[in-house]
C-alpha positions in Angstrom: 6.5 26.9 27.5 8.9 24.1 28.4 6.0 21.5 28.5 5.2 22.5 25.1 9.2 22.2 24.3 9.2 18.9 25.8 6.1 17.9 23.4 7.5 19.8 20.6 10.7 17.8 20.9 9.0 14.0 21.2 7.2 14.7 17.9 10.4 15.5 16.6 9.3 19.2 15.9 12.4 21.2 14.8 12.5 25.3 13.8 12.2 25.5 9.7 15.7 26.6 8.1 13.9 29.3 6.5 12.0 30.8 9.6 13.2 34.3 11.1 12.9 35.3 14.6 9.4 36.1 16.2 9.9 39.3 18.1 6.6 41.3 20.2 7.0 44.2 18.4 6.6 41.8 14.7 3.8 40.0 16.5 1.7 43.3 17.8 2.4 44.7 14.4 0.9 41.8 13.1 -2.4 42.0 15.6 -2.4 45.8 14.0 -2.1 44.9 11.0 -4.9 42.5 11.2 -7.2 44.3 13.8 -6.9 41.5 16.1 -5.8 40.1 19.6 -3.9 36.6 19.6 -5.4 34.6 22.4 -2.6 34.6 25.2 -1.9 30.7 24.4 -1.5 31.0 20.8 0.9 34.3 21.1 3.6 33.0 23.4 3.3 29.9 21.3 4.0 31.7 18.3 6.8 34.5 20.2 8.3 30.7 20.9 7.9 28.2 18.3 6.7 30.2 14.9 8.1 28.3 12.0 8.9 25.0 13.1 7.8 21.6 11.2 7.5 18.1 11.7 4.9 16.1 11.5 2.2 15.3 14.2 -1.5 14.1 13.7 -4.7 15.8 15.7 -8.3 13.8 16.0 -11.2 15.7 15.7 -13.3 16.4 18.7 -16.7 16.2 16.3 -17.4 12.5 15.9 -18.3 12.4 12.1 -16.4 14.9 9.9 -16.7 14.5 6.2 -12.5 14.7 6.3 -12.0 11.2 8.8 -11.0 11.2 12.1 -8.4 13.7 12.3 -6.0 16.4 11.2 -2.5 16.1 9.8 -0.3 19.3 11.2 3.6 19.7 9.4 4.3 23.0 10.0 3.3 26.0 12.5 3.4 29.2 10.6 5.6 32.0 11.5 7.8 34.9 10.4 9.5 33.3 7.1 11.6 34.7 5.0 10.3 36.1 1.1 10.5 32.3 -0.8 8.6 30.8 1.9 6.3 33.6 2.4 3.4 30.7 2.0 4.5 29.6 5.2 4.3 32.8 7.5 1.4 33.7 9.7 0.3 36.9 7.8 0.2 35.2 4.4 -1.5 32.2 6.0 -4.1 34.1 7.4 -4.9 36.8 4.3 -5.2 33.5 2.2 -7.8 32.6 4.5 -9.6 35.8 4.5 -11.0 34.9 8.1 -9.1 37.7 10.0 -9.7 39.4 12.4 -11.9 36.2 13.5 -9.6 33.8 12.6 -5.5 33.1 12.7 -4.4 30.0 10.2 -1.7 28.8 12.8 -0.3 25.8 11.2 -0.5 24.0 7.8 -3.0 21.2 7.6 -1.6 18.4 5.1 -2.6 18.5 1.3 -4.5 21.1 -0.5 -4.3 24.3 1.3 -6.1 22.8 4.5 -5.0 24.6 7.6 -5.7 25.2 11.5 -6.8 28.4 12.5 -7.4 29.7 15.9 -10.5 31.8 16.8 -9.6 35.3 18.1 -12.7 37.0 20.1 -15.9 36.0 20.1 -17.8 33.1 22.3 -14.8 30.8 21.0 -11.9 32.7 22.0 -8.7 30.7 21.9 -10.6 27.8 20.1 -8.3 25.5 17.4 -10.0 24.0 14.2 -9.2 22.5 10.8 -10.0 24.7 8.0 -11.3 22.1 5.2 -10.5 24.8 2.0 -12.4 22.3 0.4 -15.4 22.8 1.9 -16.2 18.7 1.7 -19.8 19.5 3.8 -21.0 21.2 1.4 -20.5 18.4 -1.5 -23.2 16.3 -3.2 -22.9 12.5 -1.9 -21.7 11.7 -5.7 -18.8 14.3 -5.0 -17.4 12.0 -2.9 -17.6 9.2 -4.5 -16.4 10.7 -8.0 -13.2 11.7 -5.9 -12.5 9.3 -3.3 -14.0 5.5 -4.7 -13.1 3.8 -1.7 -15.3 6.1 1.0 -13.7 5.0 4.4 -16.8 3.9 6.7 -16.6 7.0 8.9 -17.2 9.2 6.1 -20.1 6.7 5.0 -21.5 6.8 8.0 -21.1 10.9 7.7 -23.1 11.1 4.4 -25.6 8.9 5.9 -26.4 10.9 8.6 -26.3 13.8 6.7 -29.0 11.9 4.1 -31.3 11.2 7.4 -31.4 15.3 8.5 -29.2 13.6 11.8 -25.6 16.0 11.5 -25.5 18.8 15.0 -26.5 21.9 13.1 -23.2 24.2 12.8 -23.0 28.1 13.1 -23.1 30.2 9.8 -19.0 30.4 9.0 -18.2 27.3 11.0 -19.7 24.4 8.2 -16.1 23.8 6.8 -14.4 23.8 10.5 -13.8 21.1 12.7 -13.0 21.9 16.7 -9.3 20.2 17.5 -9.1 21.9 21.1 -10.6 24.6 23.4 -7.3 26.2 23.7 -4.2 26.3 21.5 -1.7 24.6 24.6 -4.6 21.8 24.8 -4.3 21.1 21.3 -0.5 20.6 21.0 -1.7 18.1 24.0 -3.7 16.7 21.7 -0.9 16.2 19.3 0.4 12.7 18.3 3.1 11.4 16.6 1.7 10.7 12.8 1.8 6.9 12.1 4.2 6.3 9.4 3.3 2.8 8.6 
């Protein structure tokens, strides 16, 4: 945990003034609650660092997204008090409606976009953006009704989705985007975002 700290700390990461402590017995009420298990990584993060914001950037590890090259990551859910109950775990993840399968974990930028961490299954432990909305599954003229200036990596996404060429993705995964293999590789991954 102090590596993450360390990390944490460079990106200028500080605990929320509306957070409340993360105890074990709030977070295996939580897993009961839910009917899940937190992957080891992603609990102790949590026990440690649930509630604190700043502001950090994430690339994906899929090389054409219909969202760019990369996540935006302000704030890591936690235990918050009532007025910010849009920013604690449990809200997070019922406005999801992925759990038990899937934990939002942090906020992703504008919109309602969030990472959420994979509990169980093949990809255990695994960290990806939640796109809420669901760009993959717009018509070409979506994006260009929206967004007039398409930057060339989502061009170059639509075209390859136009020639049949995309990877084929899981049923439930087509508006997620792998960040990591494991929640302490993915505040690895973490950069600082570029202000300019």
């Amino acid at each position: 945990m102090e590596a993450i700290r360390a990390k944490l700390d460079t990106l200028r990461y500080k605990p929320a003034d509306w957070q409340l402590p993360v105890t074990e017995e709030w977070v295996t009420e939580f897993e009961r609650e839910y009917g899940l298990r937190l992957p080891a990584e992603y609990r102790q993060f949590l026990l440690a660092f649930g509630g604190w914001s700043g502001s950090a950037t994430c690339d994906f590890l899929e090389p054409l997204t219909p969202l760019g090259t990369g996540a935006w990551i302000d704030l890591f859910y936690g235990r918050m008090v009532p007025e910010y109950e849009v920013y604690d775990v449990r809200w997070a993840t019922g406005s999801v409606g992925g759990a038990p399968d899937f934990v939002a974990v942090a906020a992703g930028g504008a919109n309602g976009c969030m990472v959420v961490v994979r509990c169980g299954g093949r990809d255990d432990g695994h960290v990806y953006f939640f796109d809420r909305d669901q760009r993959a599954l717009w018509e070409d003229d979506e994006f260009t009704r929206m967004f007039p200036g398409l930057h060339p990596q989502i061009e170059a996404y639509l075209a390859r989705r136009r020639a049949g060429q995309l990877p084929a993705k899981p049923d439930g995964y087509e508006s997620l985007y792998l960040l990591a293999r494991g929640f302490n590789e993915f505040i690895g991954r973490l950069v600082p975002t570029d202000d300019e």
